[in-house]
N, CA, C and O atoms as a DFTB+ gen file, in Angstrom:
228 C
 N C O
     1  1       0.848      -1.181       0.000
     2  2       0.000       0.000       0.000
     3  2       0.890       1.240       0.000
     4  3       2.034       1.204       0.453
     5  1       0.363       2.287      -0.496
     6  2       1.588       3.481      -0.628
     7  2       1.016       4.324       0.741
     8  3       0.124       4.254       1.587
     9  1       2.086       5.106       0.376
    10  2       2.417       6.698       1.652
    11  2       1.169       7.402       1.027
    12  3       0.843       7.513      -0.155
    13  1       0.419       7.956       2.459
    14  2      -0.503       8.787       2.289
    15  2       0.526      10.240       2.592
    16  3       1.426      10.350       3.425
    17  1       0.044      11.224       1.635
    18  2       0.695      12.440       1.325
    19  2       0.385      13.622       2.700
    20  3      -0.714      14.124       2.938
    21  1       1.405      13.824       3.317
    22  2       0.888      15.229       4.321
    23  2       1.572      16.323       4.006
    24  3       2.789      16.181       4.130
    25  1       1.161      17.516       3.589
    26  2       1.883      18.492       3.425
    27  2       2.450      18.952       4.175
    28  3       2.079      19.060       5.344
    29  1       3.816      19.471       3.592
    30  2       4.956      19.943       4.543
    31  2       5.856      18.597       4.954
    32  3       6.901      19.133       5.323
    33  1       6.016      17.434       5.075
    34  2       6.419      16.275       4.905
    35  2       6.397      15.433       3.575
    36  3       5.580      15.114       2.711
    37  1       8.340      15.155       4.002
    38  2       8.580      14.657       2.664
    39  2       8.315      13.246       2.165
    40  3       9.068      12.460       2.740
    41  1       7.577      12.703       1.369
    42  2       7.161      11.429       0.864
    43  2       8.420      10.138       1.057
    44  3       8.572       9.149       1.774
    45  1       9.138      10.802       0.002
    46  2      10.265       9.863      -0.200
    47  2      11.284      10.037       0.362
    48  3      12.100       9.128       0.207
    49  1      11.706      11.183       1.213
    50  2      12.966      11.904       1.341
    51  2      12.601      12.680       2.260
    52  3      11.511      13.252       2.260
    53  1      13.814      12.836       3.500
    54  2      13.755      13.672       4.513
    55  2      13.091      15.582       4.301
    56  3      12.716      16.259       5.258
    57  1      13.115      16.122       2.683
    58  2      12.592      17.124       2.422
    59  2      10.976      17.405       1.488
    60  3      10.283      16.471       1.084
    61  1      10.810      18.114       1.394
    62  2       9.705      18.367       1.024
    63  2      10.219      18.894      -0.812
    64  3      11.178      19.575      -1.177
    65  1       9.331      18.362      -1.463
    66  2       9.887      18.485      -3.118
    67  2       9.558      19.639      -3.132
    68  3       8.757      20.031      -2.284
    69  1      10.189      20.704      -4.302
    70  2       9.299      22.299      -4.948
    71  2       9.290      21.816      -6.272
    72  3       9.972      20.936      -6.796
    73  1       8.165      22.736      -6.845
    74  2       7.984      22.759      -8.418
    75  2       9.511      23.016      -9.086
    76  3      10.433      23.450      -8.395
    77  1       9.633      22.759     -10.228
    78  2      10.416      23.258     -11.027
    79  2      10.012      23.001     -12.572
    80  3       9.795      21.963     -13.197
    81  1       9.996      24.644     -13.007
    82  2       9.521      24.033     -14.475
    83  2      10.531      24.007     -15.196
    84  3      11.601      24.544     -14.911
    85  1      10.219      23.197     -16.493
    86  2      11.394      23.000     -17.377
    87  2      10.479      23.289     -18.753
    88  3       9.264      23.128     -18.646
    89  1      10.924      23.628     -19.793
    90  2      10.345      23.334     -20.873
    91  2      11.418      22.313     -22.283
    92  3      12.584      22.357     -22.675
    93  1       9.976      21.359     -22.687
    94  2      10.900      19.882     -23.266
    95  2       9.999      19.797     -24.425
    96  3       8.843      20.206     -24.537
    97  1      11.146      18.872     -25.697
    98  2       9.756      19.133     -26.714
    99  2       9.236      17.323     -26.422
   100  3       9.746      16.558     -25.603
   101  1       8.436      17.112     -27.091
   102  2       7.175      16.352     -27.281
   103  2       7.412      14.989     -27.223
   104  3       6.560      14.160     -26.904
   105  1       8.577      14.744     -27.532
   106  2       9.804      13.689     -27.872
   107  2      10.415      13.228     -26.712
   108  3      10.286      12.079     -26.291
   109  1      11.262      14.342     -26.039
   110  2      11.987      14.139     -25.263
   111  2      11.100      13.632     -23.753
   112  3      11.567      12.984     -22.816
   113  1       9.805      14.133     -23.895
   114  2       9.313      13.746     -22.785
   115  2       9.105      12.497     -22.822
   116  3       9.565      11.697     -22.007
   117  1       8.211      12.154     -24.017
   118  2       8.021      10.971     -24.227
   119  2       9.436       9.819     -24.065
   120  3       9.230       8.606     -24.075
   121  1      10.643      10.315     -23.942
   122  2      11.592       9.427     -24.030
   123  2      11.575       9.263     -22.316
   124  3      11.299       8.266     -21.649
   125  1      11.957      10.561     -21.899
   126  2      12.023      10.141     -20.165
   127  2      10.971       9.464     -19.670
   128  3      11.118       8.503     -18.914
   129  1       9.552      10.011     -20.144
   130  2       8.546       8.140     -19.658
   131  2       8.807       6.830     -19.989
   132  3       8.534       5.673     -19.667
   133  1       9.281       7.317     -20.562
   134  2       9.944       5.328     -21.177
   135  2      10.969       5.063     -20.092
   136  3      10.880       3.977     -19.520
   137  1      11.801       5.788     -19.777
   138  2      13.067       5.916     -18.860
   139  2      12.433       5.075     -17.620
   140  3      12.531       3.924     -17.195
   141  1      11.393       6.825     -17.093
   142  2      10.776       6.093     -15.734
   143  2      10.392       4.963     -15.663
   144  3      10.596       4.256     -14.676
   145  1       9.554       4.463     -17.049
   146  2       8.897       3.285     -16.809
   147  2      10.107       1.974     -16.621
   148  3       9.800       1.262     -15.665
   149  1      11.143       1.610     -17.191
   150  2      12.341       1.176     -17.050
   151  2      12.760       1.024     -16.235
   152  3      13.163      -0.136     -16.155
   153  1      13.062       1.917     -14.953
   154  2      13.703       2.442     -13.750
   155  2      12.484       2.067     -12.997
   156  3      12.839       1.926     -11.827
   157  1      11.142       1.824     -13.120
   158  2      10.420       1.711     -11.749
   159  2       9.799       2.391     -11.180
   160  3       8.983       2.146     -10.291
   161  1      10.284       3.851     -11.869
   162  2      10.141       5.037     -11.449
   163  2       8.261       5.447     -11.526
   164  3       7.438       5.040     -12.346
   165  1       8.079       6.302     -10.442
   166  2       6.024       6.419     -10.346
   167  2       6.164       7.729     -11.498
   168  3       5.115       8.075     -12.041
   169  1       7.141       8.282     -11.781
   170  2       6.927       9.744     -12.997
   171  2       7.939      10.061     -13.165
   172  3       8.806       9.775     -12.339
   173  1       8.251      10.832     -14.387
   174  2       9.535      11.835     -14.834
   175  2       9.910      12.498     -13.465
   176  3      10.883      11.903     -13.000
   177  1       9.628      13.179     -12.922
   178  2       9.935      14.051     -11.421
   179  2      10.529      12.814     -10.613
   180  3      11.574      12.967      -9.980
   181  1       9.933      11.709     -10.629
   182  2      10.683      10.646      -9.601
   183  2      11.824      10.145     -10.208
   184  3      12.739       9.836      -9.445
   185  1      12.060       9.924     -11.913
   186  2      13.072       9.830     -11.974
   187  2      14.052      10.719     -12.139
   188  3      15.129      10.126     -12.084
   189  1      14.209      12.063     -12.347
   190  2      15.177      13.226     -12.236
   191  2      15.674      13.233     -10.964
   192  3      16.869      13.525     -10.902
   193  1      14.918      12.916      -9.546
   194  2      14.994      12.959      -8.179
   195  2      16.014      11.915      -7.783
   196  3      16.819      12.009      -6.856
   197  1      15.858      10.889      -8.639
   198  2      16.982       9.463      -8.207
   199  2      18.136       9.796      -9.296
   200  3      19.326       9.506      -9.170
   201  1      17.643      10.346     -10.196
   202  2      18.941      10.220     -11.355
   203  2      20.093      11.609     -10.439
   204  3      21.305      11.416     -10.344
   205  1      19.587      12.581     -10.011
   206  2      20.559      14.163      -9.402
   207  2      20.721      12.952      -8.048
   208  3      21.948      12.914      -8.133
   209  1      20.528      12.332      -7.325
   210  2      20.681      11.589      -6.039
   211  2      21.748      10.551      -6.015
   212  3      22.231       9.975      -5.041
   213  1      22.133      10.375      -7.817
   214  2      23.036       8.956      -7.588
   215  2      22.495       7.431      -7.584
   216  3      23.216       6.436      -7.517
   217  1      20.927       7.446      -7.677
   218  2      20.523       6.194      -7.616
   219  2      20.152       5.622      -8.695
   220  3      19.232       4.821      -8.525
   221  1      20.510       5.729      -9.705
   222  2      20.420       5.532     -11.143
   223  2      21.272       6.044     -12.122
   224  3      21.421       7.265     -12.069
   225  1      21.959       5.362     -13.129
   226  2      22.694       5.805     -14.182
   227  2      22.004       6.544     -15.256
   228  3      22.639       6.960     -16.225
């Protein structure tokens, strides 16, 4: 069963995530869902979070 979400507490990680926008074309996104899906990963944001962390190549 997963983590129920409380704001101000971090899900996965001792911090609390912030937005960050990026802009990507149409392609490239579609490539990093393929990624996540690969990796395990629940979304693009979860995998950028493990990939800057070291837990993924």
């Amino acid at each position: 069963m997963g983590k129920k979400k409380l704001r101000g507490i971090g899900q996965d990680y001792s911090e609390v995530k912030i937005n960050v926008n990026i802009a990507l074309t149409p392609t490239a996104k579609k490539i990093l869902h393929e990624r996540a899906v690969e990796h395990s990963c629940r979304s693009i944001s979860d995998l950028v979070e493990k990939w800057a962390r070291g837990e993924i190549a």
